[in-house]
N, C-alpha and C positions, 0 to 999 in steps of 0.2 A: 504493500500500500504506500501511497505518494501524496502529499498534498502538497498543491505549490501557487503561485501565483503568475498569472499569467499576463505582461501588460507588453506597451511596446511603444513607440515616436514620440517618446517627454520630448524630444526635438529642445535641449537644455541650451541658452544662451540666444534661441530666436531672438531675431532685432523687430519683430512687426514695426519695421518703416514705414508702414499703411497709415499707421494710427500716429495720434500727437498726446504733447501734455506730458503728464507721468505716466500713462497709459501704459505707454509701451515696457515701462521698469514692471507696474505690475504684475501683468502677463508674462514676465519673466522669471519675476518671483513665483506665482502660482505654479508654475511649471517647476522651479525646486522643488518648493512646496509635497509635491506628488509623490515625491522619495519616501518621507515620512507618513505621508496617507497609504503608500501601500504596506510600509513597514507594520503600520499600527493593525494594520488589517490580518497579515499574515502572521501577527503574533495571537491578534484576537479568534482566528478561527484554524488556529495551529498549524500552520504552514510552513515550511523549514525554508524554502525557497526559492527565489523571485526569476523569473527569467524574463529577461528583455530584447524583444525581439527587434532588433535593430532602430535606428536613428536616434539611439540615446541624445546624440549631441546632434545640432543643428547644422553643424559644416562641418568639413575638414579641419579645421583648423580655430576649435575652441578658444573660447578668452582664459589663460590657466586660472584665472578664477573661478568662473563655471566650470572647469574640469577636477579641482582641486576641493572644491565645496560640494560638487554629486560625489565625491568620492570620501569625505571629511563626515557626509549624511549618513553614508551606506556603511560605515566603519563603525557610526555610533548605536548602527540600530545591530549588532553582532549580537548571538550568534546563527541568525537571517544571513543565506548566501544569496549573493548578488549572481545572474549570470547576464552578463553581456555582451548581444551578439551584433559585429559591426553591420550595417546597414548601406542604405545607398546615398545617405547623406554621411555617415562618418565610415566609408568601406576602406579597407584593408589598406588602398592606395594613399591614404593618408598617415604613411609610415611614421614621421612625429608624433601624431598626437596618440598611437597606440604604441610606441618606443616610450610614449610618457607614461600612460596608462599600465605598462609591465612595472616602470621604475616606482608608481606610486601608488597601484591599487594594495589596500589593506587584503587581510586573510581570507575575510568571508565574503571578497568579488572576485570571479572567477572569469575571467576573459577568453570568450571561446571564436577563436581566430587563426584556430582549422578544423578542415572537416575530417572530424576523425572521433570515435567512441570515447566519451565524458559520463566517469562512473559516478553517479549523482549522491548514490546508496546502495546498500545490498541489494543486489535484481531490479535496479534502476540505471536505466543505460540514455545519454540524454546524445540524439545526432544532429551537431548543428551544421549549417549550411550558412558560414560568415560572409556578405559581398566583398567579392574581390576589390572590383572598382565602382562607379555609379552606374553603369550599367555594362554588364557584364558578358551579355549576350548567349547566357546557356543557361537550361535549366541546374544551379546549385544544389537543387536534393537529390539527384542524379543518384550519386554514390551512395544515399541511405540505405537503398535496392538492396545491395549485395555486402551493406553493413554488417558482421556477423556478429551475433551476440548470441550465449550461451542458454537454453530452454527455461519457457519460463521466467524468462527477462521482460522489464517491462522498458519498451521501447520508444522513447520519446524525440520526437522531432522539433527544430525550432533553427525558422526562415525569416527571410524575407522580400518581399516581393510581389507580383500581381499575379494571379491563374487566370487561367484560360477566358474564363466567362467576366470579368471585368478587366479594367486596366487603369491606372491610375498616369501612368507615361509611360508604360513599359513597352519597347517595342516585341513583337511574336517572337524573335528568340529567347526574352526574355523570363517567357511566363514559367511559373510552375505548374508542372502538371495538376490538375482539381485532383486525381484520385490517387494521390502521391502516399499518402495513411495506407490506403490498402496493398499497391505496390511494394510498399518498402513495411507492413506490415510495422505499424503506427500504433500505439495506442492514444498515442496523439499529439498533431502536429501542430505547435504555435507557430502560426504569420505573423507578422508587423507587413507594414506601407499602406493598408488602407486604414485611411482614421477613424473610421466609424464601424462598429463590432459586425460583424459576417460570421454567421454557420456557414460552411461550406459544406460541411456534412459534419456529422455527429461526433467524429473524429478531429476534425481540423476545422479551426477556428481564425479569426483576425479578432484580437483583442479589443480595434476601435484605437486610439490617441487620449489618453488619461484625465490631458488637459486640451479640448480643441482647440484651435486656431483657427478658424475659417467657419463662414456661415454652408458652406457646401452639404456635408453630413448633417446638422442641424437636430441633434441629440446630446444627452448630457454625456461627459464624459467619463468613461469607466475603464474597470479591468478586469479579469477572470480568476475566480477562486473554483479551482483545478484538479479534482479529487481520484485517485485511480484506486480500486480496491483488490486490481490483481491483473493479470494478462487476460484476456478475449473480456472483460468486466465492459462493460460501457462506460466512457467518462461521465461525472457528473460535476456540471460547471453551473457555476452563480456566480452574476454579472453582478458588480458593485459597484456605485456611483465614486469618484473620485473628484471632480472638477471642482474649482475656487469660480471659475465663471463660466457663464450659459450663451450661447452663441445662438440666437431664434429668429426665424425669419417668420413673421406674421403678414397674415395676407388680407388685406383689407377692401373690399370689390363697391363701387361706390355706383351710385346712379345719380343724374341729374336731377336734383333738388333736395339729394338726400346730403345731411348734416354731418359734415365730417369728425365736426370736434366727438359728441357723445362716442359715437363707432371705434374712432382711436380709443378714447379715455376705457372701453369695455374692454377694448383687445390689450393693452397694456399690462407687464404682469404691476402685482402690488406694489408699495413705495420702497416697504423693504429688500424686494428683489430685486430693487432697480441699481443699484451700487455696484453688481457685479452682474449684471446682464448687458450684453452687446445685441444690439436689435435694431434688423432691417425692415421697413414698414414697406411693404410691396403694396403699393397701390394700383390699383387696377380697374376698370370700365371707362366712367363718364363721367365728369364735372364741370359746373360751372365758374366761370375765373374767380368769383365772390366766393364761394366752396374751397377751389383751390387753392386759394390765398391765405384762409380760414386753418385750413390744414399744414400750409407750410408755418403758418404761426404757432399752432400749436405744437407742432413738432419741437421747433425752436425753442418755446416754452416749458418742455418737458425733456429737453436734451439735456440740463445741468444735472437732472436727476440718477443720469446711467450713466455707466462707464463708455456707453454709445451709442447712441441714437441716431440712425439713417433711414432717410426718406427715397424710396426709388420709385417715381413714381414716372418710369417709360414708358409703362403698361397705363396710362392713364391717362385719356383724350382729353384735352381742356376743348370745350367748346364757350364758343367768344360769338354774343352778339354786340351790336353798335350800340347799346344800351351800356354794357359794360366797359366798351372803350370811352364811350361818352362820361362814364363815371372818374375814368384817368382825366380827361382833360377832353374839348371839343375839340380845339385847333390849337395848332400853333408846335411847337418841340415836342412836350410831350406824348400828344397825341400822333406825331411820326413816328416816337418812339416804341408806341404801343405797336402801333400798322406793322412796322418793322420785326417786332419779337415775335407776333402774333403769324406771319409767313414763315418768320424762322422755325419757328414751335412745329409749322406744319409741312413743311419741306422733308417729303420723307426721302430725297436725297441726299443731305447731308448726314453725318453719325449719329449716332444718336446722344454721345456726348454733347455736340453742340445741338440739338435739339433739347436737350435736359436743360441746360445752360440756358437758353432763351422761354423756357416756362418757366422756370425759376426766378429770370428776370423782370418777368411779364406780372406773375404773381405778387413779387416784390413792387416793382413799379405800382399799382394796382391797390397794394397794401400802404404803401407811404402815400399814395392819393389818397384814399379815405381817412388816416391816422391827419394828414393837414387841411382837409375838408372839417373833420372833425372840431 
C-alpha cells in the first residue's frame, strides 16, 4: 500500500507581466505558498510522498531565491519526500539550474532526472519520464514498457506532457501515448502540463496547476491524494482544493433595455471573495450606449474590490441611435467624435482590439457627457 500526493506546474517565480500593482508579487507568493498546503495535507491524510510532475519552476533559469526558498519549504516540512520531475519549462536542458538543485536539495527531495526505476518503498517502484529539453519530440514513457520490476511491484509512472486526445502546444511527436498505464502496466500514471485536472482513465490522471494562472481552465485549483492498496487494486484518488486565488470567467448575456448594473451586482461573487478573485465579465448580446456606459461604470466601480476585474465585452453589440448621440452633444467636436467611435465600434474590418478601444471610448465619451450635463 502507497499513499502519496499527486500535484504538478506550481510554475515557482512566474512574472505575470499581464497584470500591475502588487499583483503580480502576490500571485507569486501564493504559488510558494502551495508547498506548504500540500505539505499540511499529506501529513493530514498520511501521505509519505509528494510527486511533482514537472514545471516546478517557471523557466530555465530560476531567480536562486525562488529556487533556494521551494527548497528551504520542502526541507522544513521532513520527513515528507519531495519528488521532482523536470518539465518543459524547467527540462533537463537547463543544466545550471539542476547542477544547482543536486548541490542544494535537502534529504527528503529526491530529483528524478533519468529514466530509470526509483524504489519509492518496499514493492513501490516509481518510473519517471524527466523532459529532456522543451520539446522533445518523442514519446518519454516509451521505456516504462519494458521497465522491469520484480512481481507484485507496484508500478508507478510520472510524466509530463500532452496525449493524444488534447494538446496544450505539443506538437504529434510529442504526445504520450493515452493508454501508456496499461502498456507499460501502471498502477498509475501522474501527468503535469495540463493545468486543469483530466481523468484520462482511471489509471492516469493530470493533477490540474495547484495554483492557476490563466482564466482558460476556469476551476479552482487543486491536487490529488493518491491511495494504492496493492497491484491490479484500482486507484483511489480525492481531489483537494489548494488555490490562495480563483480565476472565473462569468458570463453575462444582456438585451436591449435590460439593466446592467442589478445583472452584474447578482453575478459577482460576495465582498469577501473578492480580494482574491481575478474575474473576467464576458458580456454578450445587445445594448444600449446609456446600458453600456452604465456597465462600464460599474465595472470600474467594483474593480478596487478584486485582485481583478475585467470587462470583455467583444461579444457585445452597442446599438446607437441619434437620440443617444444627440445626448453626447448635437454639433460641433464632440459630436464628430461620437460619428467617428461609433463607425469605428462597427467596422468589422478592423481587430477587434481597436474595435474594443472605440466602445470603450464611445461609452466613456457618452459617460462624461451626462456626468457634465448633470
Amino acid at each position: 500500500m502507497i499513499r502519496f500526493i499527486h500535484s504538478s506546474d506550481l510554475h515557482l517565480g512566474k512574472r505575470f507581466g499581464n497584470v500591475s500593482g502588487d499583483l503580480p508579487s502576490r500571485l507569486r507568493e501564493a504559488r510558494h505558498a502551495v508547498i506548504g498546503k500540500l505539505a499540511a495535507h499529506a501529513r493530514a491524510e498520511g501521505a509519505s510522498t509528494i510527486l511533482l510532475a514537472g514545471d516546478t519552476f517557471d523557466t530555465e533559469t530560476p531567480a536562486p531565491d525562488v529556487r533556494r526558498q521551494a527548497l528551504a519549504e520542502m526541507r522544513a516540512h521532513a520527513p515528507i519526500r519531495w519528488v521532482i520531475l523536470p518539465g518543459n519549462h524547467d527540462s533537463l536542458q537547463a543544466t545550471q539550474l539542476w547542477a544547482s538543485l543536486r548541490a542544494e536539495a535537502p534529504d527528503n527531495v529526491l530529483l528524478a532526472v533519468e529514466p530509470r526505476p526509483i524504489d519509492l518503498a518496499p514493492g513501490v517502484v516509481l518510473l519517471p519520464a524527466p523532459c529532456t529539453t522543451r520539446r522533445p519530440g518523442r514519446d518519454l514513457t516509451d521505456w516504462m514498457d519494458a521497465a522491469p520490476t520484480p512481481d507484485g511491484t507496484l508500478r508507478l509512472g510520472l510524466a509530463h506532457g500532452a496525449i493524444q486526445s488534447f494538446s496544450e502546444e505539443a506538437a504529434a511527436s510529442d504526445v504520450i501515448a493515452p493508454d501508456r498505464a496499461r502498456r507499460a502496466r501502471l498502477d498509475y500514471l501522474a501527468l503535469g502540463d495540463w493545468h486543469g485536472a483530466v481523468e484520462v482513465d482511471p489509471r492516469t490522471r493530470y493533477s490540474g496547476s495547484p495554483e492557476p494562472d490563466r482564466f482558460k481552465h476556469d476551476r479552482p485549483g487543486m491536487a490529488l491524494l493518491v491511495s494504492l492498496d496493492g497491484p491490479s487494486a484500482p486507484p483511489a484518488v480525492t481531489p483537494f482544493e489548494t488555490a490562495t486565488f480563483a480565476w472565473r470567467t462569468l458570463e453575462l448575456h444582456l438585451l436591449r433595455g435590460d439593466d446592467p448594473v442589478p445583472a452584474l451586482d447578482a453575478l459577482l461573487p460576495g465582498e469577501r471573495q473578492r480580494r482574491n478573485a481575478l474575474v473576467r465579465v464576458l458580456a454578450t448580446g445587445r445594448s444600449g450606449l446609456a446600458e453600456r456606459a452604465a456597465l462600464a461604470q460599474a465595472i470600474e466601480s467594483a474593480a478596487p474590490d478584486f485582485a481583478l476585474l475585467d470587462l470583455d465585452e467583444d461579444g457585445l453589440a452597442v446599438e446607437c441611435d441619434v437620440d443617444d448621440l444627440d445626448r453626447i452633444d448635437r454639433a460641433g467636436a464632440l459630436r464628430e467624435a461620437a460619428n467617428a467611435l461609433l463607425a469605428e465600434a462597427g467596422d468589422e474590418t478592423r481587430p477587434a482590439a481597436e474595435r474594443e478601444i472605440a466602445r470603450a471610448a464611445l461609452a466613456r465619451l457618452y459617460f462624461h457627457a451626462q456626468a457634465v450635463s448633470a
